[in-house]
C-alpha positions as CSV (number, residue, x, y, z in Angstrom):
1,X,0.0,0.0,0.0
2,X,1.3,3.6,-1.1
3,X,2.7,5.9,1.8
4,X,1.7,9.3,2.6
5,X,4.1,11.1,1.2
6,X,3.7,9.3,-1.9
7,X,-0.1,10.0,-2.4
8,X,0.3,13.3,-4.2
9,X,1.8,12.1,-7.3
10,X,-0.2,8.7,-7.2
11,X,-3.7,11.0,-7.5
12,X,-2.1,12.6,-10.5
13,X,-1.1,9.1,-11.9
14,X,-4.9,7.8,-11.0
15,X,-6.2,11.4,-12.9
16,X,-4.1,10.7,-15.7
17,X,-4.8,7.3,-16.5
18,X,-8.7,8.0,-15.9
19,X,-8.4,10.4,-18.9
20,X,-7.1,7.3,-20.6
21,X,-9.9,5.1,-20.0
22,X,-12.2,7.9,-20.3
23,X,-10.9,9.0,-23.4
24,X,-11.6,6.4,-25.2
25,X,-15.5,5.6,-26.6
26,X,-15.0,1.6,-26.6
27,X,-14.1,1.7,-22.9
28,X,-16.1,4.4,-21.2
29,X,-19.4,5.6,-22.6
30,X,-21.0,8.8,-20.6
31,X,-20.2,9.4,-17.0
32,X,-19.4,5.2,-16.9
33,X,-16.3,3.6,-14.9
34,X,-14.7,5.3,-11.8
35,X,-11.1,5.1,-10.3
36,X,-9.5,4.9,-7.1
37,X,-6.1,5.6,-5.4
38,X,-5.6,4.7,-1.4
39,X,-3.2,4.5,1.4
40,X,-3.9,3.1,4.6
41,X,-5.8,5.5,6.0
42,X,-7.8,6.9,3.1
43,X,-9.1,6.7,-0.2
44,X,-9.6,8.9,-3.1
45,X,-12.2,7.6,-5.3
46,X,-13.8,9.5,-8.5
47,X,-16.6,11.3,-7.7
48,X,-20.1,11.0,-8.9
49,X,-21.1,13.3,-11.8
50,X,-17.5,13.2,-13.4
51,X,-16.7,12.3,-16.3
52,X,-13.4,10.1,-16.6
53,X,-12.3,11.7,-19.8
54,X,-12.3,14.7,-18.6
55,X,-11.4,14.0,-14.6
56,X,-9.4,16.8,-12.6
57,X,-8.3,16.4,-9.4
58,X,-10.7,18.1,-7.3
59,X,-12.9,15.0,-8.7
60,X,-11.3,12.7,-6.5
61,X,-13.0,12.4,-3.2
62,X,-10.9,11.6,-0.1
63,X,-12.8,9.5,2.3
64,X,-11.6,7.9,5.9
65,X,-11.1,4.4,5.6
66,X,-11.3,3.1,8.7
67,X,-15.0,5.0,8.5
68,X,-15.2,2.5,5.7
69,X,-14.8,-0.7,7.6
70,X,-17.8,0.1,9.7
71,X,-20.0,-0.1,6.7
72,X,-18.7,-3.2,5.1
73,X,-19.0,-5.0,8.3
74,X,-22.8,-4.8,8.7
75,X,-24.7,-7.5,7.1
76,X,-27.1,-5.5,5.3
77,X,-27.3,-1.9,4.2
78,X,-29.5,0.1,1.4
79,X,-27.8,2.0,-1.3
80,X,-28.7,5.3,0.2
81,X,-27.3,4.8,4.0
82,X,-24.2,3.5,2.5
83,X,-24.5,7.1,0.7
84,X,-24.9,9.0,4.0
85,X,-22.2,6.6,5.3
86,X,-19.2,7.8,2.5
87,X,-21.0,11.5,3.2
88,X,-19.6,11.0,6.8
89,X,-16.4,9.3,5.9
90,X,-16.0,12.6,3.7
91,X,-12.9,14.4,5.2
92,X,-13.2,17.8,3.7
93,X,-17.0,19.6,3.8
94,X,-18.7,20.2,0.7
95,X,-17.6,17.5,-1.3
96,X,-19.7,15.6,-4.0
97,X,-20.7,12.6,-3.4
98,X,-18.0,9.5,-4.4
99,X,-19.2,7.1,-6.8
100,X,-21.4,4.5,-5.4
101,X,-18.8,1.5,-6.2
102,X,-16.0,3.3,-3.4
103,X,-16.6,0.4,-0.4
104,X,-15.9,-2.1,-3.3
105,X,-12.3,0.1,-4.6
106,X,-11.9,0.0,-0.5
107,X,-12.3,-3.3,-0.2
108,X,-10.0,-4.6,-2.8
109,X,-6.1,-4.9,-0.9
110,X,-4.6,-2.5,-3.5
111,X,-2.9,0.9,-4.2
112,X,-4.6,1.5,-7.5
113,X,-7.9,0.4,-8.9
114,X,-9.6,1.1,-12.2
115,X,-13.3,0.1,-13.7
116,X,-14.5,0.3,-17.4
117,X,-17.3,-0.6,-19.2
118,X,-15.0,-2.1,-21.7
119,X,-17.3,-3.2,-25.1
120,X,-15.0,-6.1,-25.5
121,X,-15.2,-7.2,-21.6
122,X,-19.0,-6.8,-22.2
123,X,-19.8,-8.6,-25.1
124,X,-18.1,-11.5,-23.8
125,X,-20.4,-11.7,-20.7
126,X,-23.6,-10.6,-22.5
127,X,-23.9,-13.8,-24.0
128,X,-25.0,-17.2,-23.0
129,X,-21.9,-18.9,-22.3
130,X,-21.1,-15.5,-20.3
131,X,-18.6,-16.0,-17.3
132,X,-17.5,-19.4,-18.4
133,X,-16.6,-18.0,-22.1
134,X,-15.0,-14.9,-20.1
135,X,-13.0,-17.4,-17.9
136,X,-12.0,-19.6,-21.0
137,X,-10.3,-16.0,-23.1
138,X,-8.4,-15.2,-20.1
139,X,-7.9,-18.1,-18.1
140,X,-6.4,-17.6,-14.4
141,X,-5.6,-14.3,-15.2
142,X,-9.0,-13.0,-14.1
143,X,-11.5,-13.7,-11.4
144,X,-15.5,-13.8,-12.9
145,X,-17.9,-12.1,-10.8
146,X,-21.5,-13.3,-11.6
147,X,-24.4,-10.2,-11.9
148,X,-25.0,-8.4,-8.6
149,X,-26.6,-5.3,-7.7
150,X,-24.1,-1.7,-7.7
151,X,-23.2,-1.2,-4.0
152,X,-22.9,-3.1,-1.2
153,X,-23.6,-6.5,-2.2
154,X,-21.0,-6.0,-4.8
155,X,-18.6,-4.4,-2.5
156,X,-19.1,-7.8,-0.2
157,X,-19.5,-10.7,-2.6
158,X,-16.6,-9.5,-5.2
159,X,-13.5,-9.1,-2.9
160,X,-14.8,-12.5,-1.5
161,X,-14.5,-14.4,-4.7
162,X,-11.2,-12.9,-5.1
163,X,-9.7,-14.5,-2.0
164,X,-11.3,-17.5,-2.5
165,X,-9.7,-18.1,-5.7
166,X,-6.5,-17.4,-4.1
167,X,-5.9,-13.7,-3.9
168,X,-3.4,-14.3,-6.9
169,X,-5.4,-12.1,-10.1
170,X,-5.3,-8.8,-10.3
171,X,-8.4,-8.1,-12.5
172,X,-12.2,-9.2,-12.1
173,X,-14.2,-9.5,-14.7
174,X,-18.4,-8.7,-13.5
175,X,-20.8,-10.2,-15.5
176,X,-23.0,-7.4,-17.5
177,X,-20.7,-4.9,-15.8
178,X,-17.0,-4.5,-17.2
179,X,-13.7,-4.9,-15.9
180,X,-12.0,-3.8,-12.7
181,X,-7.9,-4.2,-12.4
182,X,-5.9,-3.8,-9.4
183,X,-2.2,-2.8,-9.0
184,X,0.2,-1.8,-6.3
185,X,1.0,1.0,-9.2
186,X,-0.9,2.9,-11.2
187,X,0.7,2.2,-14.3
188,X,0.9,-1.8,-13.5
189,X,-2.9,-1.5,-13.2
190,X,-3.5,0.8,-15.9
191,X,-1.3,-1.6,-18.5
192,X,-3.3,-5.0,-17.6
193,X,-6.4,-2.7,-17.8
194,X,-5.6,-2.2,-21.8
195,X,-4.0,-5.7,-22.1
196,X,-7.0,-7.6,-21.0
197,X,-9.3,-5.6,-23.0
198,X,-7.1,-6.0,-26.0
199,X,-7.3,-9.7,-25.8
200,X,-11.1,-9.6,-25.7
201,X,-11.2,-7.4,-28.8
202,X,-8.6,-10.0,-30.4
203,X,-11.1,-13.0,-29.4
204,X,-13.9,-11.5,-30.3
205,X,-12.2,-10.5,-34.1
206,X,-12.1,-14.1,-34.4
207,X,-15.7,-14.2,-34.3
208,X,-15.8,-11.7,-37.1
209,X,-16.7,-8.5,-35.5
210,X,-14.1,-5.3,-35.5
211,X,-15.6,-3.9,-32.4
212,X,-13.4,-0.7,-32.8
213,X,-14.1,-0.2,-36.8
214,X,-15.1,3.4,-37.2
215,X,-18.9,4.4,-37.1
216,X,-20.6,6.5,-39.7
217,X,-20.8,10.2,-38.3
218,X,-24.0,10.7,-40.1
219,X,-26.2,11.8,-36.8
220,X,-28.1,14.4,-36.7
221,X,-30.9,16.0,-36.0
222,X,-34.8,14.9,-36.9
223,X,-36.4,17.1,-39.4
224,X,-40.1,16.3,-38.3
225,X,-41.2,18.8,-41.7
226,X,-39.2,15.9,-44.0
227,X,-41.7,13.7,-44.1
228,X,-45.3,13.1,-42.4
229,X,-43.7,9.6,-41.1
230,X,-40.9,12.1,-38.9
231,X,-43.9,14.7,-38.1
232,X,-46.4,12.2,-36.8
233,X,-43.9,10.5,-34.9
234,X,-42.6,13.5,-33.0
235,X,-46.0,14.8,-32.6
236,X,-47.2,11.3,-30.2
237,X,-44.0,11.9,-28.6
238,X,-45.1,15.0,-27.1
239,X,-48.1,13.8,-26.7
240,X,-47.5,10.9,-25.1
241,X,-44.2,12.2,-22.9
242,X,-44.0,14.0,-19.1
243,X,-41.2,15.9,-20.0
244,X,-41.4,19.3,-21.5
245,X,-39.3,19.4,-24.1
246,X,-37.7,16.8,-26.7
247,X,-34.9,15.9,-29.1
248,X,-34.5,13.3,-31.4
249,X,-31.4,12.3,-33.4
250,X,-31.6,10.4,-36.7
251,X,-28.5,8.0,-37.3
252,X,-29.1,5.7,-40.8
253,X,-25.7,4.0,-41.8
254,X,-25.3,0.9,-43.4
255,X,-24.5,-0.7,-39.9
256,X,-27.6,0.5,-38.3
257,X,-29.7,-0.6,-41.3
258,X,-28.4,-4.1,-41.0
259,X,-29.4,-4.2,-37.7
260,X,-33.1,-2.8,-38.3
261,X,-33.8,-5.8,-41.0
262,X,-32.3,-8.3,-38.6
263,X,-35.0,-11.6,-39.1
264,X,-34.7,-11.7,-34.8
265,X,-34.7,-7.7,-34.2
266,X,-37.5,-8.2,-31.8
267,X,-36.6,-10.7,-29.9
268,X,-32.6,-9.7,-29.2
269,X,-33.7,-6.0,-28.5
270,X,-36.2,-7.5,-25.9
271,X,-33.2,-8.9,-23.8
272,X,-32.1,-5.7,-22.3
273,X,-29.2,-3.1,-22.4
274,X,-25.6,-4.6,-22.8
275,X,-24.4,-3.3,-19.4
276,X,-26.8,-1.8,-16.8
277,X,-25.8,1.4,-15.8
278,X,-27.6,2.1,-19.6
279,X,-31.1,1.9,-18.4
280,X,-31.2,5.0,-17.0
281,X,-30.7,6.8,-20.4
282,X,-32.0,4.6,-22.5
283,X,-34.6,2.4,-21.0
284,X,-35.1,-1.4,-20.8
285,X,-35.8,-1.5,-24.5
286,X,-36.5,0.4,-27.6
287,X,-39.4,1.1,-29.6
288,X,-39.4,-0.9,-33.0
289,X,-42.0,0.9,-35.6
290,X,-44.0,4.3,-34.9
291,X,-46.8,2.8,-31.7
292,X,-45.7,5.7,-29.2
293,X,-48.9,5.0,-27.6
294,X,-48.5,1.5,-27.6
295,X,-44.8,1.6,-26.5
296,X,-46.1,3.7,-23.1
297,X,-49.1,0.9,-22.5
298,X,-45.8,-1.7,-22.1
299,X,-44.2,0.9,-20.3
300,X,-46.7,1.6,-17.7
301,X,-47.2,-2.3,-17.3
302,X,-43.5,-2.7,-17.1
303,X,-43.5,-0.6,-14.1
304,X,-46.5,-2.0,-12.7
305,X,-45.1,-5.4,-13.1
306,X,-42.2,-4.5,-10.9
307,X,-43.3,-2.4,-8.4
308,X,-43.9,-3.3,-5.0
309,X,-46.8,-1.7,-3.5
310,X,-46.1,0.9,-1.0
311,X,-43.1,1.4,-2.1
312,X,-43.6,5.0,-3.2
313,X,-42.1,4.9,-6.2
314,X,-42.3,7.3,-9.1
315,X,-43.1,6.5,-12.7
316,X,-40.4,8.0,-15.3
317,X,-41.6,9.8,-18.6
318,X,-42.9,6.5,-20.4
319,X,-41.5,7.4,-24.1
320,X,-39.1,6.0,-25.9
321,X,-35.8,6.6,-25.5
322,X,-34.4,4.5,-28.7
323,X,-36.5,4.4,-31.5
324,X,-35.7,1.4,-34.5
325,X,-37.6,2.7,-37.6
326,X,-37.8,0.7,-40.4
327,X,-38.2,4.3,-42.6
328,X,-36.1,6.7,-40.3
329,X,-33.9,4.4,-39.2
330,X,-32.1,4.4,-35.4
331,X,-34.0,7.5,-33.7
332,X,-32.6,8.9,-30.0
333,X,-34.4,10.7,-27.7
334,X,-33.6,13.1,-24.9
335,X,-34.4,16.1,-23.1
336,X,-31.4,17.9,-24.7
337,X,-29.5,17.7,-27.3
338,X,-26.2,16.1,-24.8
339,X,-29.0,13.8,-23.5
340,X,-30.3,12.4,-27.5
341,X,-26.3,12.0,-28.0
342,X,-25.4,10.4,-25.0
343,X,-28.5,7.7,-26.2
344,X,-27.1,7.6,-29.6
345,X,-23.7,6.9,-28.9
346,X,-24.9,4.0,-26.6
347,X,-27.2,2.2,-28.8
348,X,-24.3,2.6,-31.6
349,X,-22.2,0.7,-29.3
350,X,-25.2,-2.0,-27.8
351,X,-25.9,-2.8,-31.8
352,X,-22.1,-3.9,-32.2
353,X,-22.1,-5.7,-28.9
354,X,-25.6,-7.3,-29.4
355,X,-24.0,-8.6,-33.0
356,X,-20.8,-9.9,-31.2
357,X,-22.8,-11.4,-28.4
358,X,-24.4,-13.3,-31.2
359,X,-21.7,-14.3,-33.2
360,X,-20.4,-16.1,-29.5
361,X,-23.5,-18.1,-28.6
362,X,-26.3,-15.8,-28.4
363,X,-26.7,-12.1,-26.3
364,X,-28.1,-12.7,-23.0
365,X,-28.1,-10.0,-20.4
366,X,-30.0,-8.9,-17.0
367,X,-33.4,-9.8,-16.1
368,X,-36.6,-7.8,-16.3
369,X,-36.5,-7.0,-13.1
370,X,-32.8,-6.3,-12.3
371,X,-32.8,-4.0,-15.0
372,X,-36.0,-2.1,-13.1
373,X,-34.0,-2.4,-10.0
374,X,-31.4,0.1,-11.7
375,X,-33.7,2.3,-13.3
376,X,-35.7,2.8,-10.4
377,X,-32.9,2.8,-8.3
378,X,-33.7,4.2,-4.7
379,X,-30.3,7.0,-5.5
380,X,-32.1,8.3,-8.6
381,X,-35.5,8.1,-7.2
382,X,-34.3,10.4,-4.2
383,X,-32.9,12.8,-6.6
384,X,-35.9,13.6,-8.5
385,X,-37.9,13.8,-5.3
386,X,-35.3,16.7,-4.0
């Protein structure tokens, strides 16, 4: 473990190589990953809200550890008191909250830890061979982590499965959730970070698919006037939506048009997003065709499906996020511009993973109701109550 007076330059190291990961589209996607630097007595994990790409240090939090250990020895513990728990562990006032994943980078007996959302690592555990096909590209190199919940069961059930395999990888691959490494450097971790994921990209070439091969720029806005197919489409969104305002981005490349006339569209688009975190901009599933209204009647069952009564949740705008259109092609939708284009670049990306997930076996991916579990996730439902 790094010293004190060492610390200083390893939180510039940790910056550094987050910009790396972050940097880079077929790693990080959109606020995904986070990346942590300790000593014994503290942490600095990435904070929530910033993006790796683009990380500074002020968006490193430093929490206590030994604050830390209190919360990872109690059995049980929801999402938001682990929350108020790192909020207490803060050591300087006013600082935003760490990423939710910090008891897990605490947990793990390393200097240096760092997470992607890694296509390749994905694709690879999206499918229905998942962690055994994952254990069979990288052998003892790795440690698979089958799907848990963000948070504290992860923080408790991953570092486990590390020890009991011997305490002798220093990488864990999580099933629909990427790739962690862990280093008594930064630059050890950071290097079997991009070595891992360059074997899964190698493997998964094999299987035919280039999952770095340049997309089509061709996004842009809809023009709802270009046709009465665009017009009446964005017309039941607004109809149909809760939100105030809407954009929708048009992508149509040869890729995305492959995709649309795929013979099993339906049924691999009904599976889910390729990692989780994804739900939250682009929900569960997209809308094939122009039925906004019935899109919303599925949407509202969805949520009554998974609900528990009581628990006070509150029902998100029931539109469409991703819209396959056989005429307009792949459509994304958001409350801003950044929002439409943060759905775009993902579906981009969940197209080339679904087709590689394929090409392996079959895609496979969260449950129904684990992927509810995320988008109604007790964090985000607190926020838009504040």
């Amino acid at each position: 473990m790094a010293a004190q007076c060492d610390m200083g330059e390893l939180r510039v190291e940790t910056v550094d190589a987050s910009r790396v990961l972050g940097q880079d589209p077929f790693l990080v996607l959109h606020g995904g990953g986070n990346t942590s630097v300790k000593n014994e007595e503290f942490i600095w994990a990435k904070a929530s809200g910033f993006d790796l790409g683009s990380l500074v240090p002020e968006g490193l939090v430093q929490l206590r550890r030994a604050d830390l250990d209190e919360l990872l020895a109690q059995d049980t513990l929801s999402d938001t008191a682990m929350m108020d728990g790192y909020a207490a562990a803060t050591v300087l006032p006013d600082q935003p909250a760490p990423t939710i994943e910090a008891l897990f980078h605490h947990a793990l007996p390393f200097t240096s830890v760092l997470h992607s959302h890694a296509d390749a690592i994905v694709a690879l555990t999206d499918t229905v061979r998942g962690l055994d096909l994952a254990a069979e590209v990288f052998g003892e190199d790795v440690v698979v982590v089958p799907y848990v919940m963000p948070g504290f069961e992860l923080a408790k059930l991953a570092p486990e499965l590390w020890r009991q395999s011997g305490g002798q990888a220093r990488a864990m691959v999580l099933q629909n959730h990427g790739l962690f490494t862990m280093g008594d450097t930064v630059a050890q971790t950071l290097a079997l970070h991009l070595n891992l994921v360059d074997r899964a990209e190698a493997y998964i070439a094999t299987q035919g698919v280039d999952l770095r091969a340049t997309f089509d720029a061709s996004v842009e806005e809809l023009d709802e006037d270009a046709s009465p197919t665009a017009k009446s489409l964005c017309e039941d969104l607004r109809a149909h939506s809760t939100e105030s305002h809407l954009v929708v981005l048009r992508c149509e490349d040869a890729e995305v048009r492959a995709f649309i006339e795929r013979p099993d569209l339906e049924r691999v688009t009904s599976l889910g997003p390729t990692t989780l975190e994804h739900v939250i901009r682009t929900k569960r599933v997209p809308l094939i065709g122009d039925d906004i209204a019935g899109y919303v009647r599925d949407y509202r069952a969805y949520f009554e499906r998974n609900r528990v009564d009581g628990d006070g949740l509150r029902m998100l705008d029931p539109t469409p996020r991703v819209i396959l259109h056989p005429e307009l092609g792949l459509l994304a939708v958001g409350t801003s511009e950044k929002a439409a284009g943060a759905v775009m670049d993902i579906y981009r990306h969940t197209i080339r993973i679904i087709d590689a997930a394929e090409r392996m076996g079959g895609y496979q991916t969260v449950s129904e109701r684990q992927a509810f579990g995320l988008e109604y996730w007790e964090l985000e439902q607190r926020r838009l109550a504040s």
